[in-house]
N, C-alpha and C positions, 0 to 999 in steps of 0.2 A: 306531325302526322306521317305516318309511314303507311307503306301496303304487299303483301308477298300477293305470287300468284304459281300456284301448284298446276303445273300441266301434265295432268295422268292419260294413259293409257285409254279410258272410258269419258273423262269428266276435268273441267278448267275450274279451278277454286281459289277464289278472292279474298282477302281478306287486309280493310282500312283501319286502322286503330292507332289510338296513343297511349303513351305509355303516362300512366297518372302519379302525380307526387308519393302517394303512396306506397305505388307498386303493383296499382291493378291496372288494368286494358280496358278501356274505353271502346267498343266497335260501334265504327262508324257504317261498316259493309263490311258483310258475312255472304258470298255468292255462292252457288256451284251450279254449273251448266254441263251437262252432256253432249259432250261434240263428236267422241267416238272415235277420236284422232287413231286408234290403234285397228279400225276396222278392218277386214282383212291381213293385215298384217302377218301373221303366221303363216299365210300362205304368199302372197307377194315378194317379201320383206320389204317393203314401201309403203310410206303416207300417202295414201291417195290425195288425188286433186280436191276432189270432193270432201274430205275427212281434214284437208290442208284448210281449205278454205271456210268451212264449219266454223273450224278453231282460232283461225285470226280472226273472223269478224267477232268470237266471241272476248276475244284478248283485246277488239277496238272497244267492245264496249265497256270492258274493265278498264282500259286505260283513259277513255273519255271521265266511269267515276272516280279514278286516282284522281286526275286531272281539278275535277270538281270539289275534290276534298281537302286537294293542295295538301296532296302526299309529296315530301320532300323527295323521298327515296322507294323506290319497286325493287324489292328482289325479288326474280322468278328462276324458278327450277322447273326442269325435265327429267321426266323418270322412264318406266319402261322401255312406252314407246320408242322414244328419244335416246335410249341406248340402242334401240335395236334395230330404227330401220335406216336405209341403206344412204336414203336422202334424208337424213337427220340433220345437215349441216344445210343443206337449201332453206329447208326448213325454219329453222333459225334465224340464218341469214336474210329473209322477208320477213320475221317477227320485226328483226334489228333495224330493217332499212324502211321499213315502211310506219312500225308504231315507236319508237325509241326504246324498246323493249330487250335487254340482255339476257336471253336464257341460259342458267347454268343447267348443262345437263349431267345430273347427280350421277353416281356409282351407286349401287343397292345398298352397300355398308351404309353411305352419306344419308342416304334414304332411311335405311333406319333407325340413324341417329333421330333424327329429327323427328320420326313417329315416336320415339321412345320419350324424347322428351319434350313432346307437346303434350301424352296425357301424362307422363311421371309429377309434372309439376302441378299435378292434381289429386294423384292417385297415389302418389310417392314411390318410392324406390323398389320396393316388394310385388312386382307387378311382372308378368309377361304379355307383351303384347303381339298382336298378331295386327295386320294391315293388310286387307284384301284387298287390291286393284286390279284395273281392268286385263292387265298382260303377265303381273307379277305379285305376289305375296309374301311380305316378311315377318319373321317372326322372332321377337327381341326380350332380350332380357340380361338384368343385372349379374355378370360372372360373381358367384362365390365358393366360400370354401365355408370348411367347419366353424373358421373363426369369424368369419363374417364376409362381407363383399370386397370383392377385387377390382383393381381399374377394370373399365372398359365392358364391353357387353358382348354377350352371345349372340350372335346373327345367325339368321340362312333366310337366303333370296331361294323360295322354289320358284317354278318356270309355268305358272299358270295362275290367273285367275278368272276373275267373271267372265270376262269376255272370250277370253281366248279357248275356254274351260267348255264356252259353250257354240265357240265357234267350231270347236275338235268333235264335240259328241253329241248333242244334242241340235236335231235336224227337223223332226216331228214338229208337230201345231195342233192339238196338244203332244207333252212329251211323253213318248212310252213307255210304259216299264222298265222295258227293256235297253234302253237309252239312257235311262237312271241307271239300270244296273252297273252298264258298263262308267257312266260315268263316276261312280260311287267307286268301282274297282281302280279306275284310271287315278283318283284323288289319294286311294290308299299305296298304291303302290309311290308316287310322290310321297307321300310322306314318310312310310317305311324306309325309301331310299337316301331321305335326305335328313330327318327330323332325328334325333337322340330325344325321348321324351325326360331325359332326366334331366336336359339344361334347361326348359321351360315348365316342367309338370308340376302336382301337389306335393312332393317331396323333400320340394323347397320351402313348401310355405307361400308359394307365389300365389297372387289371385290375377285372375285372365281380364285381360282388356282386348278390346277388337275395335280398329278406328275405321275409319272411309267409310265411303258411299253403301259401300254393300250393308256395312255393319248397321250404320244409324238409319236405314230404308230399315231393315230389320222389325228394329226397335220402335221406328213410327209405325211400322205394319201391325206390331202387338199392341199398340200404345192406339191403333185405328185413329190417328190425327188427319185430320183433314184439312191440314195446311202447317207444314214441317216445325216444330219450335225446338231450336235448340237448346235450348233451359230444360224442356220435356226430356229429352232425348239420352244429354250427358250426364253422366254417371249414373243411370236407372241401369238395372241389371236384365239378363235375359237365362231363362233356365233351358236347357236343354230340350227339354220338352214343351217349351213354346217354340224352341225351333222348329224339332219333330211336326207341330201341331197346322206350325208355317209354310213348310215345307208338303205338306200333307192339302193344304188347302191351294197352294200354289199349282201345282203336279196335275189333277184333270182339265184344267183352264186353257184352252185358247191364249195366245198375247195379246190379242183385244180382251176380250172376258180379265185378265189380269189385272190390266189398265183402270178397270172401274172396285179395286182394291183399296179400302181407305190406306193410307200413309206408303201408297209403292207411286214414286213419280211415274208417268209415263214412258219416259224415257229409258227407263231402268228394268221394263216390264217382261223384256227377252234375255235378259241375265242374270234377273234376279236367282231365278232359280237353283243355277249352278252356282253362285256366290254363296245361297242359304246352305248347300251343301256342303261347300269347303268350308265353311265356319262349325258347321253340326259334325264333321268327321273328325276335325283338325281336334275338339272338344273331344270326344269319344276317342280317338287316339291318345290327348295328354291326360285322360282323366278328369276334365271340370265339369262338373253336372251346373255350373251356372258363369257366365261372365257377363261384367260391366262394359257397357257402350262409353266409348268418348268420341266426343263430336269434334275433338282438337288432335287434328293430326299433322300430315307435313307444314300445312304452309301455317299452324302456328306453330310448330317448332321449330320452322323458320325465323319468324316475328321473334320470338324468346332470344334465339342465337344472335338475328342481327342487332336488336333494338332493345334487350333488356339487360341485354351480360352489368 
């Protein structure tokens, strides 16, 4: 029995599984918790106390079901946040000394590895993925040429997601046009600035995958589930225009009024909305009028690199 634990920017994700004679995964625990570790952050550059302690006691209660499941081995990683604030290493440091917890804290490339090949070993090689979190967003895919694929993958870490996306521009309750506008403008020029659409777009032949919170909230919000299933969720597809339609029904709402949305946790209900928009632009930018949700991102291609090579 092994177990990874993904510590994002927004959200702490669990995952207890064995690896089966055959070749398949067995989960024993599939978790995710919003602790919001990256709160303020863009403006502090600091983990708050509060956003600190959120986050361990949710790592006590992942490590109490490791514990129960007689998980041999925890790998845990750190991403955004954990590259970028200042007491990153205190941090840790009370993960380490208080639950026996070793956080690696990832590089973006390292990060995209492992979105890439938590959904590819689903979705297979033909894929570009995109990974929205709470501080940072990457978007990945297989280098090739004429004759076919080359080592190694195309990356870019841009410098915004859910959170951060809507801790910069969106201030309103409900949010205003105008607030969308700008954030809409804010999301283009990122991408303009940093995105070559021809390593990720239709050109290739690639079909678009979108993993993390943002994406599978999404996908339950069209799917109107009213208590998350990840069976439901992975590899159903989402068209452009359910996003538009999501994004449309989200946009007059209150964050309470949100909150009572079939398939939007609570949790998730003040950022959804800039999350739904960097997914709907980033599409409209590479040209796919539809992409596949995958509910398998860091911390199983984690699980894959440590415990299935």
């Amino acid at each position: 029995m092994f177990a990874t634990i993904d510590i994002g920017t927004n959200s702490v994700l669990l995952l207890v599984a064995e690896l089966e004679a055959d070749g398949s995964v067995r989960v024993f625990e599939d978790r995710t918790e919003v602790t919001r570790l990256g709160r303020g952050l863009g403006k502090s550059g600091e983990i708050s106390s509060e956003s600190a302690r959120r986050t361990i006691d949710t790592l006590r209660r992942y490590k109490q079901l490791c514990d129960e499941n007689n998980a041999s081995c925890v790998a845990a990683v750190g991403t955004a946040a954990l590259r970028k604030a200042s007491n990153a290493a205190e941090f840790s440091r009370r993960v380490r000394e208080e639950l026996g917890i070793e956080i690696e804290v990832i590089s973006s490339e390292r990060e995209a590895e492992l979105t890439y090949r938590g959904s590819a070993r689903d979705f297979g090689s033909s894929i570009a993925v995109m990974d929205i979190g709470g501080g940072s967003t990457e978007l990945i895919a297989r280098r090739r040429d004429p004759h076919g694929e080359l080592p190694g993958l195309n990356m870019v870490s841009l410098p915004i997601g859910s959170v951060s996306l809507t801790e910069a521009w969106l201030h309103s309750d409900p949010t205003s046009h105008e607030e969308l506008h700008n954030l809409r403008a804010a999301i283009h020029a990122v991408l303009e600035e940093n995105v070559d659409p021809s390593m990720f777009s239709r050109p290739n032949d690639l079909a678009f995958v979108a993993t993390a919170g943002t994406a599978t909230t999404l996908m339950s919000m069209h799917l109107k589930l009213r208590r998350y299933k990840p069976e439901a969720v992975h590899g159903a597809k989402l068209k452009i225009s359910d996003l538009r339609d999501i994004i449309d029904e989200i946009l007059p709402r209150t964050v309470e009024e949100r909150k009572l949305i079939p398939g939007l946790m609570p949790e998730r209900a003040d950022v959804i909305l800039a999350g739904a928009e960097l997914l709907h632009d980033a599409m409209s930018y590479l040209g796919y009028a539809e992409v596949t949700i995958s509910d398998r991102g860091v911390k199983w291609g984690l699980f894959y690199e440590k415990f299935c090579a």
